[in-house]
PDB file of N, H, CA, C and O in Angstrom:
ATOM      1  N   UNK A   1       0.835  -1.184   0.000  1.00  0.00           N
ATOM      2  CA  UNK A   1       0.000   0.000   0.000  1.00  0.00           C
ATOM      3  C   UNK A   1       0.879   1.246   0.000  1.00  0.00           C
ATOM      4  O   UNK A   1       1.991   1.455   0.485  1.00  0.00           O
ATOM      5  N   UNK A   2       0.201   1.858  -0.558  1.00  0.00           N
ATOM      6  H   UNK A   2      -0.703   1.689  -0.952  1.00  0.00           H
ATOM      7  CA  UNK A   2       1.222   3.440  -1.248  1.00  0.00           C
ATOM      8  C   UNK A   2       0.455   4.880  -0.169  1.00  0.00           C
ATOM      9  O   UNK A   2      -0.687   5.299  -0.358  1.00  0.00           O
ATOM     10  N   UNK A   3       1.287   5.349   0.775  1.00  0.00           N
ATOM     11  H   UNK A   3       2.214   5.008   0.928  1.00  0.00           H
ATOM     12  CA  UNK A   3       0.104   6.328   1.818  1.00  0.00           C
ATOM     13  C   UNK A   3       0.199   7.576   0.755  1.00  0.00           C
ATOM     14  O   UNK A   3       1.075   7.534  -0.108  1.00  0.00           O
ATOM     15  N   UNK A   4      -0.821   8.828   0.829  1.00  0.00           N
ATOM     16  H   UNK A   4      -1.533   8.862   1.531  1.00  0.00           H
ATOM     17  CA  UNK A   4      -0.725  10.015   0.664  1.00  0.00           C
ATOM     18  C   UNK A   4      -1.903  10.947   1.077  1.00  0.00           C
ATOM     19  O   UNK A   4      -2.935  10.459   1.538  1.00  0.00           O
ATOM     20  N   UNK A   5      -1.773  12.073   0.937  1.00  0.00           N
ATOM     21  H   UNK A   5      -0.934  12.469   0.562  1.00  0.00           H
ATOM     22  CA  UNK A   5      -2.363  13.059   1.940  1.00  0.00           C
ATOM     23  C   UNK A   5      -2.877  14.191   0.580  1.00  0.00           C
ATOM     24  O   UNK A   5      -2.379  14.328  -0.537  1.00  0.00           O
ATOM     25  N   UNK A   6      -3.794  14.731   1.078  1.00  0.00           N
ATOM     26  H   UNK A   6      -4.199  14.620   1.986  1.00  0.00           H
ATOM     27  CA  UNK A   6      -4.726  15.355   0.249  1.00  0.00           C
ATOM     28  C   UNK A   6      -4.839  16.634   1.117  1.00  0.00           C
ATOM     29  O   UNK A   6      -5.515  16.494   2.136  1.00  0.00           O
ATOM     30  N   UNK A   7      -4.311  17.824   0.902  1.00  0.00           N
ATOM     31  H   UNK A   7      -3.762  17.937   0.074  1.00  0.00           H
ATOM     32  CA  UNK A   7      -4.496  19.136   1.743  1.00  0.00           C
ATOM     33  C   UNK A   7      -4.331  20.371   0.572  1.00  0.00           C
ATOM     34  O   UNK A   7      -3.641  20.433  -0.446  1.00  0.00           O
ATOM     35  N   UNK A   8      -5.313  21.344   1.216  1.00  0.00           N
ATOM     36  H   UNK A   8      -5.873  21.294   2.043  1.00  0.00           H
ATOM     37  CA  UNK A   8      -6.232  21.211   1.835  1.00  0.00           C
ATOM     38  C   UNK A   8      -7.545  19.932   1.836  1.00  0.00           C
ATOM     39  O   UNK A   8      -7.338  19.124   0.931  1.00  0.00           O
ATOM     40  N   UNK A   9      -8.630  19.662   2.545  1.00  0.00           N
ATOM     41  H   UNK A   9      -8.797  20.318   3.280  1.00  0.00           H
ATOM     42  CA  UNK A   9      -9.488  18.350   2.330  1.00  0.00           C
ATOM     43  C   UNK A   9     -10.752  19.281   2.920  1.00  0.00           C
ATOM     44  O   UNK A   9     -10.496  19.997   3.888  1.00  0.00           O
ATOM     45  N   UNK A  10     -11.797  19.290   2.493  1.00  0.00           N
ATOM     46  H   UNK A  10     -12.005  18.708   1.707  1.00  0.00           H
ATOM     47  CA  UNK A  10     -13.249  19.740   3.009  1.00  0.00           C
ATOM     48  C   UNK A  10     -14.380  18.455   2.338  1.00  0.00           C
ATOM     49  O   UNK A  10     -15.590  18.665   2.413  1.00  0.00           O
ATOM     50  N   UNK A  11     -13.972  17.441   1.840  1.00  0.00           N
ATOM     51  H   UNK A  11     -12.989  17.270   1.779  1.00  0.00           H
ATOM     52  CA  UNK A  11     -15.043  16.496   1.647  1.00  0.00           C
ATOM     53  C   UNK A  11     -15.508  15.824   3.151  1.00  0.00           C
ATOM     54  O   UNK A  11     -15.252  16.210   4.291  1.00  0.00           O
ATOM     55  N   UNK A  12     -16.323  14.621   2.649  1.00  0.00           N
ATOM     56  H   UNK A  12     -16.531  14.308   1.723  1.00  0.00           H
ATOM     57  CA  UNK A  12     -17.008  13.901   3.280  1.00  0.00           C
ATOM     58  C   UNK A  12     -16.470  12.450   4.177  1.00  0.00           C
ATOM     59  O   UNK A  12     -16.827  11.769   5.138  1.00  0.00           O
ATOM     60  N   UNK A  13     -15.515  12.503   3.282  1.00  0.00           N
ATOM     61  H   UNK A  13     -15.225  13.056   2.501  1.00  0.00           H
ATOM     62  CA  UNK A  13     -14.530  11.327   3.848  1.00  0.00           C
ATOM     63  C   UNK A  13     -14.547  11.329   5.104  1.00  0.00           C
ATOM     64  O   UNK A  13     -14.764  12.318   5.804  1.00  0.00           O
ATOM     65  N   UNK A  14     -14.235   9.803   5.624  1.00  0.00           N
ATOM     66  H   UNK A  14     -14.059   8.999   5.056  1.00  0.00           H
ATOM     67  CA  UNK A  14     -14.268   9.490   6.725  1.00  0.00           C
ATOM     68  C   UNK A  14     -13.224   8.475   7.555  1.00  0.00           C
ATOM     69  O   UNK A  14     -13.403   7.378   7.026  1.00  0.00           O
ATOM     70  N   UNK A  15     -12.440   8.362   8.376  1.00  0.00           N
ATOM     71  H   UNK A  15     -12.295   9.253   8.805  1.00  0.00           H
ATOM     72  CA  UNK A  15     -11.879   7.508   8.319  1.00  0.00           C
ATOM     73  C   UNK A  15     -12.090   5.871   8.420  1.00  0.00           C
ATOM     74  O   UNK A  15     -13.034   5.398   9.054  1.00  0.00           O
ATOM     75  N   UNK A  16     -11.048   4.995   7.683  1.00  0.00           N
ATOM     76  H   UNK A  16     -10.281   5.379   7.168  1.00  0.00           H
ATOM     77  CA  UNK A  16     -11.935   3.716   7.550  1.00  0.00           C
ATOM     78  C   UNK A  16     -12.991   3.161   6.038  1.00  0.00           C
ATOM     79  O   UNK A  16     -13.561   2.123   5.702  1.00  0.00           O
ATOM     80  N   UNK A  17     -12.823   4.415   5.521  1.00  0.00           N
ATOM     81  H   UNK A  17     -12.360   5.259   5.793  1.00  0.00           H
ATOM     82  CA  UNK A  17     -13.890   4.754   4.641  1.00  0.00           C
ATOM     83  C   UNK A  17     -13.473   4.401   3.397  1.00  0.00           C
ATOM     84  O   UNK A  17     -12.665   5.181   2.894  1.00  0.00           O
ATOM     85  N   UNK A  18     -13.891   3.135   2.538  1.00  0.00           N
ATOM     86  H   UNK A  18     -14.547   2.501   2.947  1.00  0.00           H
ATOM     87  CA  UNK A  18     -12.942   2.634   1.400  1.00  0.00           C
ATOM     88  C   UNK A  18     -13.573   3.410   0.118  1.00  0.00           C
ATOM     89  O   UNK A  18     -14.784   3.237  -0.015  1.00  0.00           O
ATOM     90  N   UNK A  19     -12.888   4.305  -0.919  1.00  0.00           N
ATOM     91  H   UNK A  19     -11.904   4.447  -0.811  1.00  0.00           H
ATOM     92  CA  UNK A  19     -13.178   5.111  -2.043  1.00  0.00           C
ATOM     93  C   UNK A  19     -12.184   4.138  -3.418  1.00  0.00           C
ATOM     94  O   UNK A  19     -11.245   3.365  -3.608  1.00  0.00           O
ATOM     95  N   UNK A  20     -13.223   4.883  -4.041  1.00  0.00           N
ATOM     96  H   UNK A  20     -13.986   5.511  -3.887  1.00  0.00           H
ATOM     97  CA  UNK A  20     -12.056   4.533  -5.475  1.00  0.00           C
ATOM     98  C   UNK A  20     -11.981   6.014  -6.646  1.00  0.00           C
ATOM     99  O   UNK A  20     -12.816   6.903  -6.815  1.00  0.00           O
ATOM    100  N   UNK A  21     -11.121   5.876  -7.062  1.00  0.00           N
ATOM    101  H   UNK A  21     -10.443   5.154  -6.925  1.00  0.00           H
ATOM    102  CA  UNK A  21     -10.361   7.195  -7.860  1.00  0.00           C
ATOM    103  C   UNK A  21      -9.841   6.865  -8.863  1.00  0.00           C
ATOM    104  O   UNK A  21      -9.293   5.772  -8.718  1.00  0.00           O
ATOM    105  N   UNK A  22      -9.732   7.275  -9.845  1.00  0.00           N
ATOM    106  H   UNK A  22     -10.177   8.163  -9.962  1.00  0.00           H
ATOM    107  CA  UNK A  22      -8.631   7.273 -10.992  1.00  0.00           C
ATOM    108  C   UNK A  22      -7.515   8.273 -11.268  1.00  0.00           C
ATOM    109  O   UNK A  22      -7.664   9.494 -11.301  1.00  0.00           O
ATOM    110  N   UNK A  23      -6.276   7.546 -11.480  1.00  0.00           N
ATOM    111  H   UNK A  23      -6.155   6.554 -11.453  1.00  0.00           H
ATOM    112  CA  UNK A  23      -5.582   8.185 -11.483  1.00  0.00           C
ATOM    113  C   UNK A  23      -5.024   8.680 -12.937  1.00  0.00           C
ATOM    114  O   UNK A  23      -4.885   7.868 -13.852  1.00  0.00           O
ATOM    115  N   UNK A  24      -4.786   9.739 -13.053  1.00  0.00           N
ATOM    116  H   UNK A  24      -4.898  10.399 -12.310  1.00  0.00           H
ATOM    117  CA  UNK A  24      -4.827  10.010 -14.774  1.00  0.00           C
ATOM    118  C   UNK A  24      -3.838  10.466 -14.618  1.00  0.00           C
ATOM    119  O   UNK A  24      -3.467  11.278 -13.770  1.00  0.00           O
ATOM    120  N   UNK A  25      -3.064   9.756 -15.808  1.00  0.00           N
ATOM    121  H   UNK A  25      -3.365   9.097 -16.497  1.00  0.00           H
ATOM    122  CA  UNK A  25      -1.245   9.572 -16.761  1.00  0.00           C
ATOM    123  C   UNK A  25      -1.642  10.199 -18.127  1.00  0.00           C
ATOM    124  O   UNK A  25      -2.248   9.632 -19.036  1.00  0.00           O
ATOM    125  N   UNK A  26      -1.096  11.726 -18.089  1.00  0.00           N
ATOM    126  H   UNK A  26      -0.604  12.187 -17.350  1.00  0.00           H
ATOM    127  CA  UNK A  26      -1.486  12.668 -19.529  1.00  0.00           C
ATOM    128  C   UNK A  26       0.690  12.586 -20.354  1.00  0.00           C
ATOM    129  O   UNK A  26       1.709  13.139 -19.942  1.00  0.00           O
ATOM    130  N   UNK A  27       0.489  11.788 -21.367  1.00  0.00           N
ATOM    131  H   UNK A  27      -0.339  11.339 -21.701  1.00  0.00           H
ATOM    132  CA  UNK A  27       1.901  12.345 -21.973  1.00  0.00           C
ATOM    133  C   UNK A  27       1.724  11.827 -23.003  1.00  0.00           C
ATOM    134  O   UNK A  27       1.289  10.741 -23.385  1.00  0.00           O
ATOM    135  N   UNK A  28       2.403  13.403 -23.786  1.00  0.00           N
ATOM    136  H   UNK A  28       2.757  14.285 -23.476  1.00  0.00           H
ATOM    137  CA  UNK A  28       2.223  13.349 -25.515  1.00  0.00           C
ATOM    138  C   UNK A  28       1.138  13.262 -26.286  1.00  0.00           C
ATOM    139  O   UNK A  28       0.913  12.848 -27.423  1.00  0.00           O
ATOM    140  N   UNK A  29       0.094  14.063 -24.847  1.00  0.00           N
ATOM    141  H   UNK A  29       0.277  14.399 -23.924  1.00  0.00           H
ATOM    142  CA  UNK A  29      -1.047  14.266 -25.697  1.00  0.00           C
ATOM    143  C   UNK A  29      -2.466  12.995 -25.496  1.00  0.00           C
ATOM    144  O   UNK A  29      -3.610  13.077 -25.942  1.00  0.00           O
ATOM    145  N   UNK A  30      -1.846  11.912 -24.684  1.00  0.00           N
ATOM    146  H   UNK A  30      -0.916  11.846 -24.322  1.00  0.00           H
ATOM    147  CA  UNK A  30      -2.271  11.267 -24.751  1.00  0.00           C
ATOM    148  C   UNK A  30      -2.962  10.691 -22.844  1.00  0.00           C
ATOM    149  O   UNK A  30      -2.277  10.860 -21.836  1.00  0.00           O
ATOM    150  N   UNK A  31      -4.052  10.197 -22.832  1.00  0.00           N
ATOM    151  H   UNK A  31      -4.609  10.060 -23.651  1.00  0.00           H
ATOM    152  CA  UNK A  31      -4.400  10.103 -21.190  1.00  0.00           C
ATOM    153  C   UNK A  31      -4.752   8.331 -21.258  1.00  0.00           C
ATOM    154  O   UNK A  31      -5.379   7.531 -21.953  1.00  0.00           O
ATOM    155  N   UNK A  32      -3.790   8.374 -19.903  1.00  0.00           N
ATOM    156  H   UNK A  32      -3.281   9.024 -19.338  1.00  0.00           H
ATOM    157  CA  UNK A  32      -4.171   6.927 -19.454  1.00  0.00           C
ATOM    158  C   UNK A  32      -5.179   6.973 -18.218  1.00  0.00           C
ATOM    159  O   UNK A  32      -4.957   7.873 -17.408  1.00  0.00           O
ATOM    160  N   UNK A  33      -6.262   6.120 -17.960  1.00  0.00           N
ATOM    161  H   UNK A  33      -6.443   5.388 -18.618  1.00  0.00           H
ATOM    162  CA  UNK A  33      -7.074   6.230 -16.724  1.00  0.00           C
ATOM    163  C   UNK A  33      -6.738   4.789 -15.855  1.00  0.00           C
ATOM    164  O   UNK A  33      -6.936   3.680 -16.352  1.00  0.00           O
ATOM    165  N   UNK A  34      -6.344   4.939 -14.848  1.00  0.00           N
ATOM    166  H   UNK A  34      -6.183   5.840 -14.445  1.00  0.00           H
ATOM    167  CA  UNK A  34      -5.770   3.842 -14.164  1.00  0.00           C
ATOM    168  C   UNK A  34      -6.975   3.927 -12.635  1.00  0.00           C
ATOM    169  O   UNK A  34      -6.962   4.721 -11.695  1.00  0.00           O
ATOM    170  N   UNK A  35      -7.960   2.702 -12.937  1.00  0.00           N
ATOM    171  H   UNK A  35      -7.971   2.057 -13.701  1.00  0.00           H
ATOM    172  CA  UNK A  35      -8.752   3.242 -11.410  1.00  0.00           C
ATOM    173  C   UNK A  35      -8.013   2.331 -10.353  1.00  0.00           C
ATOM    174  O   UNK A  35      -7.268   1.391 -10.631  1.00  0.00           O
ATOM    175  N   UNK A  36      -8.385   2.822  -8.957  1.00  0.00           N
ATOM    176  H   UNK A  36      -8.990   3.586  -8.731  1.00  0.00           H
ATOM    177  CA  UNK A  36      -7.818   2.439  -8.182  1.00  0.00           C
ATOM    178  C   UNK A  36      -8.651   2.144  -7.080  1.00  0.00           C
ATOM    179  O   UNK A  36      -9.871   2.256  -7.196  1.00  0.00           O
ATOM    180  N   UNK A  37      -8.071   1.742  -5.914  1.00  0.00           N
ATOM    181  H   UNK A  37      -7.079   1.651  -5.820  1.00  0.00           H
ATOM    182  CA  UNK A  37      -9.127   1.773  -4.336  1.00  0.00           C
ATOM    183  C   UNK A  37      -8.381   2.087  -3.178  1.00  0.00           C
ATOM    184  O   UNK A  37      -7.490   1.472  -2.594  1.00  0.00           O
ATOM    185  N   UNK A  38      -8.911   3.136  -2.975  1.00  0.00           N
ATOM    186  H   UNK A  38      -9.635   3.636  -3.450  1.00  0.00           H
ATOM    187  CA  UNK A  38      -8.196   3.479  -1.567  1.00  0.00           C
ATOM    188  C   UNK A  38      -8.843   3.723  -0.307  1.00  0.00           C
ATOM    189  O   UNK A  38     -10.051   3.937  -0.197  1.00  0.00           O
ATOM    190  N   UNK A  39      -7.915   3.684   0.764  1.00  0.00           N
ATOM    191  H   UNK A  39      -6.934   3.511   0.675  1.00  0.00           H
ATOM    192  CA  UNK A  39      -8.990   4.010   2.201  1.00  0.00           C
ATOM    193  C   UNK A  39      -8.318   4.917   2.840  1.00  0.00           C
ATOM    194  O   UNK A  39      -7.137   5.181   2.613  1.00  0.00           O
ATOM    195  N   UNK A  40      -9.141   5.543   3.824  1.00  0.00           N
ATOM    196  H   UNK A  40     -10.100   5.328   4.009  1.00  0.00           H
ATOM    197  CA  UNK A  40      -8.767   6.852   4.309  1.00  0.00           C
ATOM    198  C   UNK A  40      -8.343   6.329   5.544  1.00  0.00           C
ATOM    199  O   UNK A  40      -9.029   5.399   5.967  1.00  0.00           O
ATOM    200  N   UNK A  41      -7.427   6.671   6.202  1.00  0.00           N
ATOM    201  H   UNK A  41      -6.869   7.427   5.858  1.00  0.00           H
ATOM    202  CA  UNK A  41      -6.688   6.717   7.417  1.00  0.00           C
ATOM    203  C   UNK A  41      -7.299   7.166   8.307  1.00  0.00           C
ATOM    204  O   UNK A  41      -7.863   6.452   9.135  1.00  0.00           O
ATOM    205  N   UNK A  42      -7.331   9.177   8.343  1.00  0.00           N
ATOM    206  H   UNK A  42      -6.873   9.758   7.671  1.00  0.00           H
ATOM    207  CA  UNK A  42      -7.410   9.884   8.954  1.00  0.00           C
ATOM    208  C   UNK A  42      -7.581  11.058   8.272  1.00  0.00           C
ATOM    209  O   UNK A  42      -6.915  11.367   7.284  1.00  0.00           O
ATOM    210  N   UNK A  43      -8.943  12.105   9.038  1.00  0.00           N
ATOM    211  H   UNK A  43      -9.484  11.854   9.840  1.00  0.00           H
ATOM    212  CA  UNK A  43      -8.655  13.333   8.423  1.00  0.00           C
ATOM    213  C   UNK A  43      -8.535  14.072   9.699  1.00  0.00           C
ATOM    214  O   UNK A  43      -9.298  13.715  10.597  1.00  0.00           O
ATOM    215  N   UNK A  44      -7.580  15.194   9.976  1.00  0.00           N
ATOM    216  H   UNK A  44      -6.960  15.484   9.246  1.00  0.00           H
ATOM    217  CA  UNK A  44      -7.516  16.083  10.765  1.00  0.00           C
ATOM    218  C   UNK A  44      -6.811  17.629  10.195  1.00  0.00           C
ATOM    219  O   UNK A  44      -6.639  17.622   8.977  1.00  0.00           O
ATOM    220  N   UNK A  45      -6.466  18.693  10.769  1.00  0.00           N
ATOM    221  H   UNK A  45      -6.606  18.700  11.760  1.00  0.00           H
ATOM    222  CA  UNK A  45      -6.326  20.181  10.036  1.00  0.00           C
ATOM    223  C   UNK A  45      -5.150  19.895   9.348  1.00  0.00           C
ATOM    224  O   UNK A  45      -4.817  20.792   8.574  1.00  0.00           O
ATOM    225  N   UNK A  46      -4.334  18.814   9.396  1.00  0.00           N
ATOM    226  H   UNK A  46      -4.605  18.085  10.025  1.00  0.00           H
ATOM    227  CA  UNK A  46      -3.629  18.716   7.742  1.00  0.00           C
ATOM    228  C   UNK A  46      -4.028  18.534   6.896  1.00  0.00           C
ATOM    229  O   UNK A  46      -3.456  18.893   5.866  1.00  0.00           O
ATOM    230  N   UNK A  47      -5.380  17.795   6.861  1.00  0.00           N
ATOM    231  H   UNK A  47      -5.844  17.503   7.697  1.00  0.00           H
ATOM    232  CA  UNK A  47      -5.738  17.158   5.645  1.00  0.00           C
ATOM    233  C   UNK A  47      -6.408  15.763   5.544  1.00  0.00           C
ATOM    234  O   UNK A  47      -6.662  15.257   6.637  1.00  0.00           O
ATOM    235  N   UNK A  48      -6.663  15.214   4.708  1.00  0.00           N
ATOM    236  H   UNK A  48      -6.456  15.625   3.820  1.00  0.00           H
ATOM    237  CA  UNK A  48      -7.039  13.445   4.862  1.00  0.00           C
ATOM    238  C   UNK A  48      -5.897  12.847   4.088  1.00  0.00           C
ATOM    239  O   UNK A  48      -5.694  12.999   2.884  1.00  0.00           O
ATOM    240  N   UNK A  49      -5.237  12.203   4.867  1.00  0.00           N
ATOM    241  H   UNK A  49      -5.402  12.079   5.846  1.00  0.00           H
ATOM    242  CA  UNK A  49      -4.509  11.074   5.104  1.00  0.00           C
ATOM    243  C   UNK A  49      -4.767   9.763   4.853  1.00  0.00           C
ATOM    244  O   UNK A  49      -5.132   9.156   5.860  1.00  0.00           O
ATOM    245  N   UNK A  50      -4.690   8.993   3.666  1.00  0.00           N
ATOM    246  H   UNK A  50      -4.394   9.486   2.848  1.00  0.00           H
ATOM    247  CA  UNK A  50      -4.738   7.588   2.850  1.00  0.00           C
ATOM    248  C   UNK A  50      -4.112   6.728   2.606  1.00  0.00           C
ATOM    249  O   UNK A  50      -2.952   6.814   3.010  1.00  0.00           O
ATOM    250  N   UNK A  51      -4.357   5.915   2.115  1.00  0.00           N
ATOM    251  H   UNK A  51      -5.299   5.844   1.786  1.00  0.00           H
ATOM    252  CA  UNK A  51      -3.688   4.489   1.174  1.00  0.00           C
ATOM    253  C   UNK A  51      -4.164   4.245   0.257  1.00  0.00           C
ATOM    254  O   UNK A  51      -5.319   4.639   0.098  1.00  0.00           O
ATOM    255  N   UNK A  52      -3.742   3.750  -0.416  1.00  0.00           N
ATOM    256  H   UNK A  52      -2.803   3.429  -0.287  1.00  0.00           H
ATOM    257  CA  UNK A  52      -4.364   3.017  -1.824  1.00  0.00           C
ATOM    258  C   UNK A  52      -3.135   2.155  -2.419  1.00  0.00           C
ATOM    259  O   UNK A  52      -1.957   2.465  -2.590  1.00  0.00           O
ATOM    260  N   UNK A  53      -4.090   0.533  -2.759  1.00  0.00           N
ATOM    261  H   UNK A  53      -5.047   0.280  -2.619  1.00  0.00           H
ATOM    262  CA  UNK A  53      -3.343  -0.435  -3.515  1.00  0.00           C
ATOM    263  C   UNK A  53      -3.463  -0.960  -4.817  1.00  0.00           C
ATOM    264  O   UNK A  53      -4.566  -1.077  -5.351  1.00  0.00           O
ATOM    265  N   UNK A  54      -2.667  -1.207  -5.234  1.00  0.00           N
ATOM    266  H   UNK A  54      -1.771  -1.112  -4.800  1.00  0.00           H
ATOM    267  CA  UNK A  54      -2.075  -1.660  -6.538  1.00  0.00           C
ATOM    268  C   UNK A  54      -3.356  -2.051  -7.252  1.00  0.00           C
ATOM    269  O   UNK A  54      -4.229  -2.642  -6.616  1.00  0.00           O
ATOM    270  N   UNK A  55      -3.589  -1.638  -9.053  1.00  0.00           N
ATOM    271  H   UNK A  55      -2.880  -1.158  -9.570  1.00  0.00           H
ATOM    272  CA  UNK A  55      -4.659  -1.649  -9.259  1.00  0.00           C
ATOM    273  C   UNK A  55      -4.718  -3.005  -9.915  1.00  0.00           C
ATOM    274  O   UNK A  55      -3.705  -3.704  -9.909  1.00  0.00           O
ATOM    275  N   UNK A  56      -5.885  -3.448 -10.508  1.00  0.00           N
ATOM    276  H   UNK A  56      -6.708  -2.880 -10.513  1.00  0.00           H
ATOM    277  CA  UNK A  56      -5.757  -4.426 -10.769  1.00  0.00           C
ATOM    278  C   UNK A  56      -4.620  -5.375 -11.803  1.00  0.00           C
ATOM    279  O   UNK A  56      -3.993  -4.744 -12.653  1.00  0.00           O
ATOM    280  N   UNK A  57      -4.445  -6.595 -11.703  1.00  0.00           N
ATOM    281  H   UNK A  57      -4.955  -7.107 -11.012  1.00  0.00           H
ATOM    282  CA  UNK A  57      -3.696  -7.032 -12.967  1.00  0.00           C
ATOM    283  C   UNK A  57      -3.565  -6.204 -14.168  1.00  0.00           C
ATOM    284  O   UNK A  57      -2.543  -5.568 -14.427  1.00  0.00           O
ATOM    285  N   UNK A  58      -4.948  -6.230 -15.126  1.00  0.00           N
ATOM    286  H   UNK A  58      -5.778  -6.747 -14.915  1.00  0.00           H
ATOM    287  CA  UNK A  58      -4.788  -5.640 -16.519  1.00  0.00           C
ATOM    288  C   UNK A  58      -4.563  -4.025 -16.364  1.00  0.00           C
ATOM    289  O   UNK A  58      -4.076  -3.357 -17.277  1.00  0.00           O
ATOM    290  N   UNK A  59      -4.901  -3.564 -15.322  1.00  0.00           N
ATOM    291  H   UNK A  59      -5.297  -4.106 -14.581  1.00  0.00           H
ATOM    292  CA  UNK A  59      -5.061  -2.191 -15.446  1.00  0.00           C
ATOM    293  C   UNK A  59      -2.732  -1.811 -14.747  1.00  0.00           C
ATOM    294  O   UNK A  59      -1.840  -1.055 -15.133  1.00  0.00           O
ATOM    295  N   UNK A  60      -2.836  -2.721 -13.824  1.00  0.00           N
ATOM    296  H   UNK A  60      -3.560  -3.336 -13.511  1.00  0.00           H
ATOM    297  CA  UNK A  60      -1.408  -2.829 -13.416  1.00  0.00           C
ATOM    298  C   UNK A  60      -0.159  -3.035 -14.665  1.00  0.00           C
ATOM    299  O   UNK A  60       0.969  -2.546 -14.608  1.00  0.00           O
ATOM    300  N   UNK A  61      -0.565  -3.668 -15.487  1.00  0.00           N
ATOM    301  H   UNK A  61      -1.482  -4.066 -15.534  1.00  0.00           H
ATOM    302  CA  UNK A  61      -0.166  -3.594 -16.637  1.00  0.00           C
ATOM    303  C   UNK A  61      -0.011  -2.594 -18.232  1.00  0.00           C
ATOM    304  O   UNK A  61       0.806  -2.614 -19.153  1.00  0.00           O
ATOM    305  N   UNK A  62      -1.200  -1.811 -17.953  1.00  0.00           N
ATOM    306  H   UNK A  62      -1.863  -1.794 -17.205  1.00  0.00           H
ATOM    307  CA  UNK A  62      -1.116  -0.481 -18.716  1.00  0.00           C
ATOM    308  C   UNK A  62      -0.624   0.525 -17.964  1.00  0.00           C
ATOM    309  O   UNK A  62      -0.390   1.466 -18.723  1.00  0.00           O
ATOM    310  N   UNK A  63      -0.374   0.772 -16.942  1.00  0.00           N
ATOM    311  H   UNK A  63      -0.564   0.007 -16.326  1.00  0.00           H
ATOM    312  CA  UNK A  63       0.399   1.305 -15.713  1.00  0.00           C
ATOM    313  C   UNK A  63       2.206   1.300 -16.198  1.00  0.00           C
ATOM    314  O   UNK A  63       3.096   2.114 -16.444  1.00  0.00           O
ATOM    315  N   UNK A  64       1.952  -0.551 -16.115  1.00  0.00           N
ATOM    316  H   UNK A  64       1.230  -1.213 -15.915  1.00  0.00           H
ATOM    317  CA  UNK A  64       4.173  -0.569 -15.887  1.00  0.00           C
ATOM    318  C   UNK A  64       3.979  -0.138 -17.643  1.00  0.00           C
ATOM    319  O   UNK A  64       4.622   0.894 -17.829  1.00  0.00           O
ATOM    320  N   UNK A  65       3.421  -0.528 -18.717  1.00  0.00           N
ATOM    321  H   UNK A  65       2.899  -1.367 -18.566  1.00  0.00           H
ATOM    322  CA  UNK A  65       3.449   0.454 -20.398  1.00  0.00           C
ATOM    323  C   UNK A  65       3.933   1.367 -20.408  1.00  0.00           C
ATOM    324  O   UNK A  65       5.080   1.535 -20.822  1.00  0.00           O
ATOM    325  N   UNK A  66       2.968   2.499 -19.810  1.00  0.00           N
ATOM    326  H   UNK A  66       2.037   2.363 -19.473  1.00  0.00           H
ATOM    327  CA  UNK A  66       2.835   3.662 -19.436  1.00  0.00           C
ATOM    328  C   UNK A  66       4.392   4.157 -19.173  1.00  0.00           C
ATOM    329  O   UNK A  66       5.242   4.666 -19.903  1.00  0.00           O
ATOM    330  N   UNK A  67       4.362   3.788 -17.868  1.00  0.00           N
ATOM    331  H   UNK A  67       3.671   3.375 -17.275  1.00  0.00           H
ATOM    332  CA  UNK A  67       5.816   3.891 -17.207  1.00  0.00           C
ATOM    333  C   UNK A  67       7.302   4.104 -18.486  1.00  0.00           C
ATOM    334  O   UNK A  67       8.155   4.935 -18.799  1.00  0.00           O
ATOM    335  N   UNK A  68       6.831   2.732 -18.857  1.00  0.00           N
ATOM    336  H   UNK A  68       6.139   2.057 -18.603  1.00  0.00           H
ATOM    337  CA  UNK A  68       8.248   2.013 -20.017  1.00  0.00           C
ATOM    338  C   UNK A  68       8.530   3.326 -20.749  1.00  0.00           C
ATOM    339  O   UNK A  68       9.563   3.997 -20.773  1.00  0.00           O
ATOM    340  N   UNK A  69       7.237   3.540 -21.395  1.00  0.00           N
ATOM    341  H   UNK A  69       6.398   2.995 -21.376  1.00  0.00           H
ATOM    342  CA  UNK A  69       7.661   4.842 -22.704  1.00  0.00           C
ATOM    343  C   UNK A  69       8.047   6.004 -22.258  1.00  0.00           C
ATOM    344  O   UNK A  69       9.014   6.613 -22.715  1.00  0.00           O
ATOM    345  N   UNK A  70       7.293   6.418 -21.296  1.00  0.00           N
ATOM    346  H   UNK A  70       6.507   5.924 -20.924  1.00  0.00           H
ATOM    347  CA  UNK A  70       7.412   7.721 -20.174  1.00  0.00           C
ATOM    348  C   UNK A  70       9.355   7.562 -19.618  1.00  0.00           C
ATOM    349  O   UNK A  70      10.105   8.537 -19.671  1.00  0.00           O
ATOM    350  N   UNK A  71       9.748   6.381 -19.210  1.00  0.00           N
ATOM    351  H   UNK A  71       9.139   5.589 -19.167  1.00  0.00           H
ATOM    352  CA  UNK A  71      11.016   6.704 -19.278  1.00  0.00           C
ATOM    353  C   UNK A  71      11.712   6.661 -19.982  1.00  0.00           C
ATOM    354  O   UNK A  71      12.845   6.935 -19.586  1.00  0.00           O
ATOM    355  N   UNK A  72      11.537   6.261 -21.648  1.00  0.00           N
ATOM    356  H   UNK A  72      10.616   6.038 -21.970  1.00  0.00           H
ATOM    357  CA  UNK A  72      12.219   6.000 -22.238  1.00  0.00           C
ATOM    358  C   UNK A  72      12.410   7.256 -23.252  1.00  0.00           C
ATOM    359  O   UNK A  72      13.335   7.304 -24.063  1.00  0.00           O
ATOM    360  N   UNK A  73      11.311   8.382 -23.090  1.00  0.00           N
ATOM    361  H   UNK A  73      10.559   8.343 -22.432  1.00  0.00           H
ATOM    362  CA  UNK A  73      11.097   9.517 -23.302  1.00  0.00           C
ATOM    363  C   UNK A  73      12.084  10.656 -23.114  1.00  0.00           C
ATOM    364  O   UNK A  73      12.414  11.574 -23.865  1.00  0.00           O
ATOM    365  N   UNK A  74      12.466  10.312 -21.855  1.00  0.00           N
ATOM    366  H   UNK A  74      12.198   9.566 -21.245  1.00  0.00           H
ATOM    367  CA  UNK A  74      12.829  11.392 -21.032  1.00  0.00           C
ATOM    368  C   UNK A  74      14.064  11.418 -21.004  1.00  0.00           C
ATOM    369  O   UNK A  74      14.649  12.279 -20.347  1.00  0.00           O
TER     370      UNK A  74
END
C-alpha cells in the first residue's frame, strides 16, 4: 500500500472509509485512466490522510506500459 495526503481536504470522507479514484497519466497528448481503491486513514487540520493499492492485474499492466515509454522519453 502506497500512503498520501490530500491538503487542503473539506469532503465527506471518513476515516476507515474505502473510495475509489482514478488516477490520470497525460503524456504526448495522450491520457491513461488507471482506477484504483483506496482508504482513508485519517482526516484532521492537515488534511485526509490515505492508502491506496495496486490496481488491478490488466489495469497494473497499462500502468508498468505507461511507465516504459514515459522513461524511455525522457
Amino acid at each position: 500500500m502506497r500512503n498520501f495526503k490530500i491538503s487542503p481536504y473539506s469532503g465527506d470522507l471518513i476515516a476507515k472509509q474505502r473510495f475509489d479514484f482514478r488516477l490520470l497519466l497525460e503524456f504526448e497528448g495522450k491520457t491513461t485512466e488507471i482506477p484504483i481503491q483506496g482508504m482513508v486513514m485519517k482526516v484532521d487540520q492537515e488534511g485526509l490522510h490515505g492508502h491506496f493499492g495496486a490496481p488491478q492485474p490488466f489495469h497494473q499492466k497499462k500502468l508498468m506500459a505507461f511507465l516504459t515509454v514515459w522513461r524511455m522519453r525522457r
